[in-house]
Each structure stands twice: as structure tokens, then as C-alpha cells.
N, C-alpha and C positions, 0 to 999 in steps of 0.2 A: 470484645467485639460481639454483637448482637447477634442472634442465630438470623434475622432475617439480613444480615451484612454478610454474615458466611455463605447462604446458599447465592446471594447476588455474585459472592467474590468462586465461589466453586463454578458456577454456570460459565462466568466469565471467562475463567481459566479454561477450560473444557472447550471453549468455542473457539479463543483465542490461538488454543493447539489444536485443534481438528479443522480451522483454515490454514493456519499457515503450515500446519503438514500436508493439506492438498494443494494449496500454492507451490512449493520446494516439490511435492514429489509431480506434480506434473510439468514442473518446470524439466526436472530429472527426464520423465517420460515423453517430452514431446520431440529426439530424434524418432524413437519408435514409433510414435503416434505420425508424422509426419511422414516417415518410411512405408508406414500402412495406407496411408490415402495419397502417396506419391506427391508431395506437397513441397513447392521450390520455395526458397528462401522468404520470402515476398507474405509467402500464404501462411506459412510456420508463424513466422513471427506475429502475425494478424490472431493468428487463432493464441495464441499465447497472450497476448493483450486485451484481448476481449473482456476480461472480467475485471479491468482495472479502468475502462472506460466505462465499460456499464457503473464500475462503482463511483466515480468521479459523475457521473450524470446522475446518479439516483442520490447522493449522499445529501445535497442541498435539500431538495424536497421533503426528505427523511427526518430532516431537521424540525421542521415545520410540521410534518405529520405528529411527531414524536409530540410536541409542545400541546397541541391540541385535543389529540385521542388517548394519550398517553404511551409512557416510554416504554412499561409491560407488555401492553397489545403489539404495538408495533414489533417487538424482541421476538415474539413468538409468533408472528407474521413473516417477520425477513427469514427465520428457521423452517419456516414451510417452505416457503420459496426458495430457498438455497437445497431444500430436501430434493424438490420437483426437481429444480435443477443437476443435481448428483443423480439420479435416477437415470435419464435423457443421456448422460453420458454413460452412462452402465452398459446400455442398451442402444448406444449410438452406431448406425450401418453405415454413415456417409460422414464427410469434413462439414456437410455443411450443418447436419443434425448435430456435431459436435458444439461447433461455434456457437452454434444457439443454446447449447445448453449452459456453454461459459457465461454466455450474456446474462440468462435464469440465475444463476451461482452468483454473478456481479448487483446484482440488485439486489437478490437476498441477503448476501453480506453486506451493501450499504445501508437498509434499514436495520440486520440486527446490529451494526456494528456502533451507529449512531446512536439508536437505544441505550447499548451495554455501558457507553460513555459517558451519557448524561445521566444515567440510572449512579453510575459510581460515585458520580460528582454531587450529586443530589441527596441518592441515600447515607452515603458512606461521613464520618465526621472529618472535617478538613483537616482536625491534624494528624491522619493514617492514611491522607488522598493518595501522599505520594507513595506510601508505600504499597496500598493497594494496587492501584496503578503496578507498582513497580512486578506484583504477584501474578498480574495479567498477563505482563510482560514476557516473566519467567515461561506462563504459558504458551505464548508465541514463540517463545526460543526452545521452548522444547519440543514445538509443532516443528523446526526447523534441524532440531538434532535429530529426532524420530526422522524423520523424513528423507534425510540421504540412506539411513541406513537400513530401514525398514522399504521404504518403498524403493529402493536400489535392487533390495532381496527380491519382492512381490512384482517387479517388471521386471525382471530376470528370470523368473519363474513360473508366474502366474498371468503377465503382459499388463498391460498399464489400466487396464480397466478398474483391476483389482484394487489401487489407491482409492476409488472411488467408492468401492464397494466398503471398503473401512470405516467412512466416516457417517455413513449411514444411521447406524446406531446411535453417536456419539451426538448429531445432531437431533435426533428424536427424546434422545435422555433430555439434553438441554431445554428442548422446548416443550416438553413435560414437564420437569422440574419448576421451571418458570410459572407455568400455569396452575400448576399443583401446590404449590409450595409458598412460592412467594404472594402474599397474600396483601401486597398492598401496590396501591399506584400513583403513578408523577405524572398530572397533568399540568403546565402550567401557563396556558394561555387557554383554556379551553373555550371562551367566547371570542376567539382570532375565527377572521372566514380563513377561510384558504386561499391561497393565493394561486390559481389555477394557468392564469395569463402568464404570471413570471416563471411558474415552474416550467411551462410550455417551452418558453424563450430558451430558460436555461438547459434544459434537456437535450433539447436541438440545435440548439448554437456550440456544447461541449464536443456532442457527437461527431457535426460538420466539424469542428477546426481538430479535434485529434485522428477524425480518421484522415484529413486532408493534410494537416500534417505529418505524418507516416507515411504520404504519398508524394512530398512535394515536385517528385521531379515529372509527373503524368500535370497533362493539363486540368482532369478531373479534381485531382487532389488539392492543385493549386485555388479553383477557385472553390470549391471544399473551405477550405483555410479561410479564406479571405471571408466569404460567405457565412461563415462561422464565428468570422470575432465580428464581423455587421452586425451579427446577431447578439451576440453577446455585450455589445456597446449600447447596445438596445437596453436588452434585461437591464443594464446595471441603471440605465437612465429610468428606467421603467420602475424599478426598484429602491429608488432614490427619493422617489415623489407619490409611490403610493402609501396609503395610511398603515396594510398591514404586510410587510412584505414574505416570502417566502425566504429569503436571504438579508440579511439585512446589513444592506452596505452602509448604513449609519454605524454600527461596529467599527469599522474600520478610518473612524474619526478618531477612535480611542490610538496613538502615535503606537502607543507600545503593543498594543493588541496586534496591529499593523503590523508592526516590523518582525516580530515572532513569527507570524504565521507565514510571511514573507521569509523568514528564515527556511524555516521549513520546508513550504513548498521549493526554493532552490536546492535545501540540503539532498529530498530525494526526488528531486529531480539526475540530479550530481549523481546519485549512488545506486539507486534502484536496478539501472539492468547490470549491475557487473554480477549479481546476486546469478542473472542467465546467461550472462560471457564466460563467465569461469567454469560451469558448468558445458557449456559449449567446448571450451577450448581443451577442457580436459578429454572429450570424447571426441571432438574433431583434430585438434593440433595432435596429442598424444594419442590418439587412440585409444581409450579406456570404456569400458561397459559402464553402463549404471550401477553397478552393486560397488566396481570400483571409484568409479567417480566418487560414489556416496558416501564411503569410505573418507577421500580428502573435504569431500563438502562438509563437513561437520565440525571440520575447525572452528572455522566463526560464530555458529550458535551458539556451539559449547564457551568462545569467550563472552557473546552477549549476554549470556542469562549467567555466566556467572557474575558481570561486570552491572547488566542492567538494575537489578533490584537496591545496590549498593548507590546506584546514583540519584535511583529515587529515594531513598531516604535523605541521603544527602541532599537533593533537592529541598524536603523540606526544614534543613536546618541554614541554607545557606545561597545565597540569589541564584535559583537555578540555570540559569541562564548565560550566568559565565562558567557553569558545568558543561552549558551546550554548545558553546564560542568554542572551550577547550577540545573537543570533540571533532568540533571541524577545522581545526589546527593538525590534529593528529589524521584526520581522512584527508586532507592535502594532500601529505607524504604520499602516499601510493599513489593516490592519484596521478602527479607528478610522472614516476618509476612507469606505472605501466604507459608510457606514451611509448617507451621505447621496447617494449615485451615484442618477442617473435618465436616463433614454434620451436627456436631453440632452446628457448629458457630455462634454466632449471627449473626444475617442480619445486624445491623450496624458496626460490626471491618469489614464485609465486603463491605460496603461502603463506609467506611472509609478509607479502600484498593484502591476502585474505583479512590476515589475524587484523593488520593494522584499523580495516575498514571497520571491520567487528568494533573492535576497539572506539572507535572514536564515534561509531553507530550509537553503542552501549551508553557514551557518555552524554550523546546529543538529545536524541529521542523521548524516553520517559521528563527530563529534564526541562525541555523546550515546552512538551506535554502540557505539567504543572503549571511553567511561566505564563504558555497561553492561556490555560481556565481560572487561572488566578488572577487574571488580570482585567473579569469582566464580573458584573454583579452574580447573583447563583441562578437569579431570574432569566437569565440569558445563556444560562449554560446548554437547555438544547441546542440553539442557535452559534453559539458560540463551538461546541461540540462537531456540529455538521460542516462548519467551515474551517476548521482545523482540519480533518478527515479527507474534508474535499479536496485544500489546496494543498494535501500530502499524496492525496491517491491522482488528482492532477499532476503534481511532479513526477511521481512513477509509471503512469500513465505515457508521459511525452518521453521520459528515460525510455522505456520499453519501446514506443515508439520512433524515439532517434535511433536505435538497435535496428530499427526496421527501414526505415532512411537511407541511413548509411549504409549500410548493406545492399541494400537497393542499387544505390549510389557506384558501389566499388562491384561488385558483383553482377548485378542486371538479374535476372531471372534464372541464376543457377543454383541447383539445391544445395544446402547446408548438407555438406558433406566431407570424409577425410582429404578426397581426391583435390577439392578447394582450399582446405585449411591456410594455404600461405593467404586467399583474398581476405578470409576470414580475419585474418591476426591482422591484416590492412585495412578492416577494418574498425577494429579494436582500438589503433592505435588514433584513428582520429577519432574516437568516441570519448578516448582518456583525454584528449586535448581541449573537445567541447567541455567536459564533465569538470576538468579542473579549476575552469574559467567559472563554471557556475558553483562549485565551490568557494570559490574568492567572493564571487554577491554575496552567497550565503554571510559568509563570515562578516562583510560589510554590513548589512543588515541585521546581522546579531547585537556587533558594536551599538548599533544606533540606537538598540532597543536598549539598549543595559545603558547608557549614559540619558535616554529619557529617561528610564527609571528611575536610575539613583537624582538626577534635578528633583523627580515630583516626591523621592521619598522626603 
């Protein structure tokens, strides 16, 4: 491997684990954060989702950014920005200074994140994609081991600021490095205009239908929703028929490009908030602190990174795709089981639960990954790139906010707390019944893509 492939793949890893250690550990910290600005169910969960909507709104544009000005600038652009943002919360006095700062963190992480992707895709040689990929991974999974057990420590001790104060650094190294070090760049549309009109549409139309959805049982939220895919019905028309688009729904002519990322988008949809149930349940159902909670939360990282990297190689010797079918075969199971979970439960069927998710996470993910950017020319890999990203952080986006829903729904305006825990677990149990159902699309739409394939192979 090239020295300029190592520091792409060291930056990557470094980024990879210093978001998803502030994802898990504020996930971790936000009873405390919520307890400190008296925040009822409703509000918690909003300010928790916030940077999974900003990232689903900014990822498409990103795309398009990335293609034009290049994948370098943009990488050390979204690292300022996600900087500004960790700072804001350092230093946040109010709920509503916080939110805002998630929002700063969400857009940050959609331009570097889109960057870091099509930068791998582009620099890296296609037969180390998957493993590469798979090294990045490792780093997310260990942004997710670090993070129950180190940020369980530092909001137990230090209060929840402190996770933020961590990653500081780590993003400053990265976007030094970057600028420093790696000395070349991927432009590859650079005489595309911008598409200013459709990124407008798309922006606005994401925002209205997820925060209306989160909301649907208020009049507000309902027409939110509705006023939100108007818009979005728009973009795509809009999008269809201009010459250079911001998104480009002609991609998804391609049947199998389609059906992937349509896998995707339902897989985490399906899986994403159990990542902040199980965490809930363990400090609201059982009663446990964050140091202990963070203690049981580490199960599943520790099985995805050691499961992840294995199946990106595997990926590239083998149609990765029926590695990601296999995967949502095994996150069924749980699925299933927790419909019936109640605050009695033992703590091992429910980490037993955990491990399975992990499990079939580990086998889905990097796999599907692969299938998706393999299956589109390398010219199209920013684009390709930003809409895989998008229709994944879209599925965990509406997971997170079905959590907010439903709870809504079963609860009404009482705060997440132990004295609730039986509405809580009442809610859970209709989440796991929604969640399993969109696991079964998943799975349907994996098939469809693996039996296009193998016709056109």
C-alpha cells in the first residue's frame, strides 16, 4: 500500500472512531443531559436526532460539492465544521444552544463523511476496497467499544460535556493531516454548475417530512410530513429533467444499484434506534448508571469489529451481497424476541438480543457497502457515495425518530424516566413489531438485487 493510501486510510479510521465514540457516548449521556435542562420525552429524543437529520439533509449536496471542488477540500471543510460544532456544545448554557450545536456536528459529518468515501473509492486500488473499507469499520467499532466504557467513566465523573471535550483534538489532528500530508486531489466533474435549486428542494423537503414525522400525532407535524414529500416529489421531478443534477436519480435506473441501497436504507431503518433502547432500558427498566450501562453496551461493537473486517474481505472474494441477505436473516431473530421484552427480562436474553444484532450488522454493512459502489462506474462514485450515506443516515434518521413517535404515542409528554419504565418497555415492544416488518422489505429487496445480478452476470 502507498504511503499516500495509508494516511487516507489512518485519517479515516481516526474519524471513523472519534464520531462514532461521540454518537454512543452521547447517546450514553443524554438521561443526564435531558435531567440537566428538565427535558420530557418528546424534547430528549429531538435533541438526540438532530444530527442524523442534519446528516441526511446535507449528505446529497455533499455529493455534488465533493465532485466539483474536490473530495480533499470538502474533508477538511466538514472537520471544521463538526469542530465549531463540538465546541458549542462544550460551552452550551441552554437545550436550545445544544440542539444547535448537533445540527453544526450533523452537517459536518455529512461533508466529511462523503469526502472520506469517495476519496477510498477513488484513491485506494479496487482489489483492497473491501478491505479498506472493512479497516474503517474496525474504526467505528472501536469509536463504539471506547465509548460505553470510557464515556460511562467521564459522565460519571467528569458530566457529559467531557465526551465532547475528547474529540477535539482528534478532529483537529485529522484535518491537519489531511491538508498537510495528503498532497493530492479528486475532482471529478469539475465543470458541473451546481445545482442550487434542487439542493434547496432537497434540504427542505428532508427536514419538513422527518421532523413531521417524529411528530405525526400534532396537527403541525402531520402537515410537516405531507408538505415534506410535496416537496420531495418535486426535487425528484426536478431532478430527473435537469441536465446537471445535485442527486442524480438516473442512478437509480441502474435495477441493482436500486435494490442495494433500498436494502439499506430499510436495514437501518429496522436497526438503528435499538442502538438508543437498549441503552435506555438498561438505565430506565433496570436502573443502572452510565459507567454500568457502558459496561453491558460493549458487547456488540466488540462483536462488529471483530466480525466486520472479515466480511469485508470476504466481500471481495465472494458476491457480497448474499453476505448482506445473510445478515438480515440473523437480525430477524431478535427482532422477532424483543416484541415480547418487559422490565422483567433477564439481562442475558437481552444480550443475547444485542450480540445477535451486532452479528448480522457486522455481516450486512461493509458487504452491502462494496455491492453498492461496485455496482456503478468509478466516475460516479462521489454521487454514488452521497446516496448510499444518505438513504442509510435517512433510515436511522426515521428509526430515531419512530423512537420519538411512538413514545409520543404510548406516553404523551412524560419524561423518560425510571418511575415510567413499564410505558417505556410499551413502547419498545411496538417498535420491535414496526422494525421487524421493515426487516422482511430489507431482506426482500436484497433478493431482488442478487437474482438481477447474477441474470446480467
Amino acid at each position: 500500500m502507498e504511503k499516500l493510501e495509508k494516511y487516507i486510510l489512518l485519517v479515516s479510521f481516526i474519524t471513523s472512531f472519534s464520531t462514532l465514540f461521540l454518537l454512543n457516548a452521547t447517546a450514553l449521556a443524554m438521561p443526564s443531559i435531558g435531567n440537566e435542562y428538565m427535558m420530557n420525552n418528546v424534547t430528549q429524543n429531538w435533541a438526540l436526532t438532530m444530527v442524523s437529520i442534519f446528516i441526511s439533509a446535507s449528505t446529497i449536496p455533499a455529493g455534488q460539492i465533493c465532485s466539483k471542488y474536490g473530495c480533499k477540500k470538502v474533508f477538511v471543510i466538514g472537520c471544521l465544521i463538526f469542530l465549531v460544532g463540538l465546541i458549542i456544545s462544550c460551552i452550551s448554557i441552554s437545550p436550545e444552544m445544544f440542539v444547535l450545536s448537533r445540527a453544526i456536528q450533523g452537517i459536518g459529518y455529512a461533508l466529511y463523511l462523503v469526502a472520506e468515501t469517495a476519496i477510498i473509492v477513488l484513491a485506494i486500488d479496487k482489489n483492497n476496497r473491501g478491505k479498506s473499507l472493512g479497516m474503517v469499520i474496525v474504526g467505528s467499532y472501536l469509536g463504539c467499544i471506547t465509548a460505553p466504557l470510557l464515556g460511562g467513566y467521564l459522565i460519571n465523573n467528569f458530566g457529559w460535556r467531557s465526551v465532547f471535550y475528547m474529540i477535539i483534538p482528534l478532529v483537529i489532528f485529522c484535518g491537519a493531516v489531511t491538508l498537510l500530508k495528503v498532497k493530492k486531489e479528486w475532482i471529478t466533474n469539475e465543470n458541473d454548475k451546481m445545482d442550487i435549486v434542487g439542493g434547496s428542494l432537497y434540504v427542505i423537503g428532508i427536514i419538513l417530512f422527518v421532523y413531521g414525522f417524529s411528530d405525526l400525532l400534532s396537527i403541525t407535524g402531520g402537515v410537516s410530513a405531507i408538505l415534506g414529500i410535496a416537496i420531495l416529489i418535486i426535487f425528484g421531478i426536478y431532478e430527473y429533467r435537469v441536465k446537471l443534477p445535485v442527486f442524480k436519480i438516473k442512478l437509480f435506473k441502474n435495477k441493482i444499484f436500486a435494490a442495494y441501497n433500498l436494502t439499506g436504507f430499510f436495514c437501518f431503518f429496522a436497526i438503528a434506534v435499538f442502538d438508543v433502547i437498549f441503552n435506555y432500558y438498561f438505565q430506565y427498566a433496570k436502573g443502572w448508571d452510565p459507567q454500568l450501562t457502558g459496561l453491558i453496551l460493549i458487547v456488540p461493537p466488540i462483536i462488529l469489529a471483530i466480525i466486520s473486517p472479515n466480511s469485508g474481505r470476504l466481500s471481495d472474494k465472494i458476491h457480497p451481497q448474499k453476505l448482506s441477505t445473510i445478515g438480515l436473516g440473523v437480525i430477524l431473530v431478535p427482532l422477532i424476541g424483543l416484541i415480547f421484552l418487559d422490565v422483567t427480562t433477564s439481562v442475558y436474553a437481552v444480550i443475547i438480543a444485542m450480540a445477535l444484532i451486532a452479528v448480522g450488522t457486522g455481516l450486512f454493512s461493509i458487504p452491502n457497502t462494496n455491492a453498492v459502489m461496485s455496482s456503478v462506474p468509478e466516475e460516479h462514485a462521489p454521487y454514488a457515495s452521497a446516496t448510499q450515506i444518505t438513504l442509510r443516515s435517512c433510515g436511522q434518521t426515521m428509526s430515531l425518530s419512530l423512537l420519538t413517535l411512538i413514545c409520543a404515542f404510548v406516553m404523551g409528554t412524560l419524561p423518560l424516566s425510571k418511575e415510567y419504565a413499564g410505558l417505556f418497555v410499551d413502547s419498545l415492544n411496538i417498535i420491535a413489531i414496526i422494525c421487524t416488518v421493515l426487516c422482511i422489505i430489507a431482506i426482500a429487496f436484497s433478493i431482488w438485487g442478487i437474482k438481477l445480478s447474477t441474470r446480467n452476470s
